[in-house]
N, C-alpha and C positions, 0 to 999 in steps of 0.2 A: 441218446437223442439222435435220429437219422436226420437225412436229408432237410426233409419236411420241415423238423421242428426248426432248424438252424436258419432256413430262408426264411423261416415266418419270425423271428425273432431278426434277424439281418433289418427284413424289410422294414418291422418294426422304427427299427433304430434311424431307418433310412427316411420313414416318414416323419418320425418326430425333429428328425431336424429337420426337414422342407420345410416343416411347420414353422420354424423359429423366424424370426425378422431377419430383414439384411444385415442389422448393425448386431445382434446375436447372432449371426453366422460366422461375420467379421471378428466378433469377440470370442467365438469359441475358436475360430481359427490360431488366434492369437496364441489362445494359450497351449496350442497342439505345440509341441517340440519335437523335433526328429525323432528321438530315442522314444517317444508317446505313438509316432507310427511306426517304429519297429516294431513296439509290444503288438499294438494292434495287429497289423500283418502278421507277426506271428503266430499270437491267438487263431486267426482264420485260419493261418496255415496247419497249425497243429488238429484243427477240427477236421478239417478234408482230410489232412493225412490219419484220421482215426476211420472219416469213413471210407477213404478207399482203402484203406489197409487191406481189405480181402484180394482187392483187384493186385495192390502192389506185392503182395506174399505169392500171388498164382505165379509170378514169373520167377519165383526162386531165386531170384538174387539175393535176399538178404534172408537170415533167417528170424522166424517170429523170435519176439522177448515178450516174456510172462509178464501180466501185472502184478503189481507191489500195493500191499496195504488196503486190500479190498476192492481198488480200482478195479473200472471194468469199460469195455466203450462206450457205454450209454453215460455213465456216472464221470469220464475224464472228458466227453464232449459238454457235458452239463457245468462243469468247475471250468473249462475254458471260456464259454460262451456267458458265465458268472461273472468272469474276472472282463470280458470283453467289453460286459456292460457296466460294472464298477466304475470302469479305466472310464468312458464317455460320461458318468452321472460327476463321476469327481473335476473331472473335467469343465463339465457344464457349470458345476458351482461355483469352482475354482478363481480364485482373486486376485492369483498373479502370474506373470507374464515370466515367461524360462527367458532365460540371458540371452539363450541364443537367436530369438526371434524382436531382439529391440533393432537391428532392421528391418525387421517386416515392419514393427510397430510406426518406426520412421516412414516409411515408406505409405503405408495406409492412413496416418495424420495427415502430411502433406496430400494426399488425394481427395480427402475430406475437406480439408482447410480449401481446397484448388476448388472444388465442388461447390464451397458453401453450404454445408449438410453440418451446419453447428450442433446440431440438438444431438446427433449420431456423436460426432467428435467432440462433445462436452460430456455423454455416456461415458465414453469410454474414459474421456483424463478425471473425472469422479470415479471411477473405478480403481484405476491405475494411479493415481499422484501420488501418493505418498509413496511407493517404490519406485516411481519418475522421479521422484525430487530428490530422493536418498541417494539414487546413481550417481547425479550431480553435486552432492555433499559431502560423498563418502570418497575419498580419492584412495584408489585402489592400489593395495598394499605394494606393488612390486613397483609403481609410480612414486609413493612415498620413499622408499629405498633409493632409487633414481636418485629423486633432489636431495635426498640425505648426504648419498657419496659425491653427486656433481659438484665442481669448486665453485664458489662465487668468483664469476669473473670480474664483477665491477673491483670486489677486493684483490681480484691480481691486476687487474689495470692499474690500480692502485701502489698498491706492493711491489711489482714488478720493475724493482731499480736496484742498481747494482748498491747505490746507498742504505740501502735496508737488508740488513745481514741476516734478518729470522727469517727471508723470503727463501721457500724450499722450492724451488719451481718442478723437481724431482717428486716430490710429492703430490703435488696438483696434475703431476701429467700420468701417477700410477690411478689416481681419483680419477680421473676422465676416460683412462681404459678399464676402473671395474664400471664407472656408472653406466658402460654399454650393453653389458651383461643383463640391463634390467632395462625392460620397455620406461621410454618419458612419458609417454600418454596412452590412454586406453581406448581400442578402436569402439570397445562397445557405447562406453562412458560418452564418447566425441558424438556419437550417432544420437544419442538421446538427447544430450546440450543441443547438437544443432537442430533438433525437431522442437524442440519446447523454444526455441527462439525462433524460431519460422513459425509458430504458432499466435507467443507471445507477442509477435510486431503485429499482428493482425488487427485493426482497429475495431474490425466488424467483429470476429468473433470475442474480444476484450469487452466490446459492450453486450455481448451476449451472456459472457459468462459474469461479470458485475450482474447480473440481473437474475441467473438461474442458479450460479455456484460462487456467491460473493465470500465466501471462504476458501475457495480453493483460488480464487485472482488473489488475494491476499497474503495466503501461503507461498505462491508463486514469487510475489516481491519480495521475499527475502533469499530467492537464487540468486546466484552469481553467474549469468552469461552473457555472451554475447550481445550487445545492447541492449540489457539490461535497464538501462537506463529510459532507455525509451520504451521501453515496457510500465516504468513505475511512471511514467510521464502519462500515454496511452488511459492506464489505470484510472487514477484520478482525475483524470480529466471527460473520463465518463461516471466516475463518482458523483462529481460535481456539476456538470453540466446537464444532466438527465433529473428531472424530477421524478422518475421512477425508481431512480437508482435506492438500494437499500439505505445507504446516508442519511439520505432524506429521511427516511422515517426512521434510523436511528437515531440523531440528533431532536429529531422534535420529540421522541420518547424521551430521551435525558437532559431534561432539563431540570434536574435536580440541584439546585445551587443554597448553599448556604451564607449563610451572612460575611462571612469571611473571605467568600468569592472563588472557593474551593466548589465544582464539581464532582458528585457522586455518580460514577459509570457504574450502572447497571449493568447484570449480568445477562439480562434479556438481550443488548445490543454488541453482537460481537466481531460487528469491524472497529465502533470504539475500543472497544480492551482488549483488541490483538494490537491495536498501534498507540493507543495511548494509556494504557494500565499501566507499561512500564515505556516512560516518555523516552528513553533512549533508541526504541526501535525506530519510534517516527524521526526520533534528530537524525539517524545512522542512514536512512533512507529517505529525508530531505525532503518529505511530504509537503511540506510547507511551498515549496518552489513549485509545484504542479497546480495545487489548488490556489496559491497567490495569482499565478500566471493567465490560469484558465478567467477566473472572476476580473482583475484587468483585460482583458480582450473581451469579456462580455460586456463592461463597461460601455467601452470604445464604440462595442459597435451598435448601443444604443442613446442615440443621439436625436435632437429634433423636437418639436413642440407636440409633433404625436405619438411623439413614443408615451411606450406606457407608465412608464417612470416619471416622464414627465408632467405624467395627468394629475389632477387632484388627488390628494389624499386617501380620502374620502375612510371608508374602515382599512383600507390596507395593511396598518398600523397594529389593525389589531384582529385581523380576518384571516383565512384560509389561504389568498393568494400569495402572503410571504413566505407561506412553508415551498413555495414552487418558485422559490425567488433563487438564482445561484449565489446571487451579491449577498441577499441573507442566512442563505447555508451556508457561504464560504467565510463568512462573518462568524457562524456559532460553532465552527469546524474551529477556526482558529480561540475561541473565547475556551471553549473546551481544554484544548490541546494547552494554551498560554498558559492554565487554571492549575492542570497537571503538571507542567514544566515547573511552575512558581511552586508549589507544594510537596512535589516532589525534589526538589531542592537541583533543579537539573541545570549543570553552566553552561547554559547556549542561550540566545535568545530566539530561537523558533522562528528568525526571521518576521517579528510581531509585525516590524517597520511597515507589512504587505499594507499593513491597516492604514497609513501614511499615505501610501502609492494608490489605495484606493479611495481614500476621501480625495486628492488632488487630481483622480480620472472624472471620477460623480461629477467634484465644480467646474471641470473643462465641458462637461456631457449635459451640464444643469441647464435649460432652456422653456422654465417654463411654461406652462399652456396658457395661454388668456383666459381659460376656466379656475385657473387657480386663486385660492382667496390667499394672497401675503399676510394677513394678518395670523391667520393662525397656527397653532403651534408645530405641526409640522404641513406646510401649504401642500408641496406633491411629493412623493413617493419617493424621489432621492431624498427629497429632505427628512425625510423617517428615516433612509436606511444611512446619511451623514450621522442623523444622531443615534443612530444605533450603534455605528463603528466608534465615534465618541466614549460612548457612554463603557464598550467593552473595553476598552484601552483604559479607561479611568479606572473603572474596577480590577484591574492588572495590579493599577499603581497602589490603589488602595489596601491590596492584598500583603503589600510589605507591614503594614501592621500588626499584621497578623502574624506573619513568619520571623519578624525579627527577634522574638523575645521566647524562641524555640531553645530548647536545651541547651544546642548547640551553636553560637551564634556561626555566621557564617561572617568569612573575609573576602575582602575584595568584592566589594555590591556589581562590579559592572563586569562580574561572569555572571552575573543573573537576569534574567526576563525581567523584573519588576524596573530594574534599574533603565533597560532600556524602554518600558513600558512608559518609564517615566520621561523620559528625551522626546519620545514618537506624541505624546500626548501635547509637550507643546509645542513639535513640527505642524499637531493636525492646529491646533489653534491659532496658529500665524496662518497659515493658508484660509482659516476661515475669515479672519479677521484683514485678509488683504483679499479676498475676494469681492468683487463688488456684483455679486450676486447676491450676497448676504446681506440684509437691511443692519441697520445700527441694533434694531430687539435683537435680532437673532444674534448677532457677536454678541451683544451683551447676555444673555440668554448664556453661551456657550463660557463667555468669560467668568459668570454665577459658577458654573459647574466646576470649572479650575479652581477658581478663589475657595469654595467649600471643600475641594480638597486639598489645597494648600494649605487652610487652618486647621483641618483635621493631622494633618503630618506633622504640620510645627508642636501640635498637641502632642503627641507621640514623639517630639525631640528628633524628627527625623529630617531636619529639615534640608538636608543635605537633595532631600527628593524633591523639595517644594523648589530648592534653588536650578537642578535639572530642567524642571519643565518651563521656569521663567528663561533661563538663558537659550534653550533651545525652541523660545517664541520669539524671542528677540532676535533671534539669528540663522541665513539661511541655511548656513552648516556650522558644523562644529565649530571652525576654528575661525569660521569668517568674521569680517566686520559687523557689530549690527547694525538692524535696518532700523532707522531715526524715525521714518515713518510709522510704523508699528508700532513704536513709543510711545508717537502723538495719540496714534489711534486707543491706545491702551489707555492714556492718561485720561481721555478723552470720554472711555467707558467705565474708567473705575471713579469718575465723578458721579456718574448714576448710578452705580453699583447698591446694593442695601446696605444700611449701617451696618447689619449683622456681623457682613462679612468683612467689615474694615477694621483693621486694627495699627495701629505705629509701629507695634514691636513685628508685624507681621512678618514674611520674607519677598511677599509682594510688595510689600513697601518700603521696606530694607531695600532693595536690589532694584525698585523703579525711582528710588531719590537719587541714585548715584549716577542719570542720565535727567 
């Protein structure tokens, strides 16, 4: 192959990348590594040096060497100019990044992230995450050696007294001169950690990516760097606060619920069953505290006789505009997650209590409209989403029916959700029942739903739960004194209450003779 052929195949190459985009420029740069433009360079080099070879033999300095194995000039610039363009198509395909260019990568993220060219820097970490994220999981072997041979110092600060005779201080100080032999940390590793955390603090791009790669934000919460923490905070709080966000329309797809009060996660929906299929991730990463916190300050800051919440009712109840509500996504987020924790047999309580904190924001927030009719059964739209937080709390408690009589029983009820399901349900019913936004229907109303699940528990001999929720209506906290008021007020509603629900041997009636 001459001259000719090689510039028209050069220029080739040279045009098809013009052609590519910025951010496929950027991406194929990425993956050039030094020793990728040696080969290159030296491919070109080896081609020139075949076709001047005539020029460079004229001056007799070296003498010619024969070819080997059929080769010839035309046929060893044709296998070079072969292997030239292999080396760029493998390249162009190519889906990972050489070790040695994760500062560059650092360095081109922060430029993007500085830029605000997310769609370019969300290209690229969908490309790249899963060998980003492995850097930062996998702690690099001569690192792991390090803390193997380092001493704990907390145990010599410890140990380190003349009263303690197994103390070898000889030993710990040969330990501290091999652990120098071996790097503590790894500069490549550090450069990646601190680019995916200058990333991950971005609020702007966190609501970008929830929105175009809600699996790779998801993936990402389970790194460990550098405020981290405010990355899983950032996260959910555009999960939940965006009615675009994927949440939303996984949640309203899984509403799959059985009588038991047990949740079926689909496999269509998979922010649900990366954090709650196995409910430990969400407890280990305290999901509950971002999405409680975000739906409290949405509360707060709607207040007022115009707010919207505050308007009538009207189909709200049972329409479109609840699936766009955060109060009632953050509502079936938690009904979910509690549903799995309880079933799953998991000892935390998920933080239910949120549900507590959010019915006592709604009554502080409740104002409302002079359009509203009080008579009916939910007047304006906090008053649907009170009884909706209600209503999922009680099916929590209800849920111990279900679970107790499993194989295996379980000990100690107050490592479990239900248990405290059952405490939070009648924290939410003293606050209703001391609110005086609530008419006397509506506490009684609310007091119907207790008492039917009181008698269903005593029915199941559980009544240990029925006795929970009276003492933790009767009382502002655990241990305090109760309120006498609340008593009257009880006594007051379990006179009109339906016979159905009365009974002597009951534990409502048990436990409200003894005041």
């Amino acid at each position: 192959m001459g001259a000719n052929g090689l510039l028209t195949v050069l220029a080739l190459l040279v045009a098809g990348y013009s052609l590519l985009s910025d951010i496929k420029r950027l991406d194929f740069k990425l993956r050039l590594s030094s020793f990728d433009y040696l080969m290159a360079l030296g491919l070109v080099g080896a081609i020139l040096i075949i076709i001047y070879s005539p020029v460079i033999l004229s001056f007799n300095v070296i003498e010619p060497i024969g070819w080997f194995w059929g080769f010839d000039e035309e046929t060893m610039s044709f296998s070079c100019l072969t292997a030239l363009v292999l080396l760029f198509s493998w390249k162009a395909a190519g889906k990972k990044l050489p070790s040695s260019n994760f500062e560059q990568w650092a360095r081109s993220s922060e430029r993007l992230l500085r830029e605000k060219k997310f769609t370019e820097l969300g290209f690229l970490l969908n490309k790249y995450h899963e060998q980003l994220f492995s850097v930062i999981d996998d702690e690099v072997w001569y690192v792991k050696v390090h803390n193997f041979i380092y001493p704990d110092l907390v145990l010599i600060s410890l140990t380190a007294s003349p009263k303690i005779p197994f103390y070898k201080p000889a030993i710990d100080f040969v330990r501290l001169q091999l652990a120098k032999l071996f790097p503590s940390n790894c500069s490549k590793q550090d450069a990646i950690e601190q680019s995916l955390s200058r990333i991950f603090k971005s609020k702007s791009f966190v609501n970008f990516l929830v929105e175009t790669y809600p699996l790779i934000a998801a993936d990402a919460s389970l790194l460990r760097f550098r405020d981290d923490d405010e990355y899983i905070r950032n996260l959910f709080e555009a999960l939940i606060s965006k009615p675009s966000s994927p949440l939303y329309r996984e949640l309203r797809d899984n509403q799959n619920c059985s009588h038991t009060g047990e949740y079926y996660l689909d496999e269509s929906n998979p922010l649900l069953n990366f954090y709650l299929k196995d409910i430990a991730v969400a407890s280990d990463l305290r999901v509950y505290k971002p999405v409680g916190d975000c739906v409290v300050a949405y509360i707060k800051a709607h207040k007022g006789q115009d707010n919207f919440y505050n308007q009538p009712n009207d189909r709200f109840s049972e329409g479109e505009k609840r699936w766009d509500c955060p109060i009632f996504i953050g509502t079936c987020f938690f009904e979910v997650m509690i549903s799995q924790a309880i079933f799953q047999r998991h000892k935390d309580h998920m933080w239910l209590m949120y549900c507590d904190i959010f019915i006592g924001e709604i009554l502080n927030s409740l104002d409302r409209s002079s359009e509203v009719d009080i008579d009916r059964e939910f007047p304006s739209r906090y008053d649907y989403l009170i009884y909706n937080l209600f209503s999922a709390c009680d099916r929590w408690v209800g849920a111990v029916e279900h679970v107790f009589n499993k194989p295996k029983p379980f000990k100690d009820p107050q490592h479990y959700p239900e248990y405290w399901a059952a405490k939070t349900l009648g924290s939410m019913l003293r606050k209703i029942i001391n609110s005086d936004k609530m008419n006397n229907h509506q506490k009684d109303y609310y007091l119907d739903i207790v008492l039917r699940r009181m008698k269903d528990l005593d029915h199941k001999e559980l009544q240990v739960y029925s006795a929970l929720i009276f003492d933790n209506c009767i009382r502002p906290a655990e241990h305090s004194a109760v309120d006498h008021d609340v008593i009257a007020v009880l006594h007051k509603l379990y006179r009109d209450t339906d016979h159905v629900l009365k009974s002597n041997t009951s534990t409502f009636e048990i436990e409200i003779s003894k005041y």
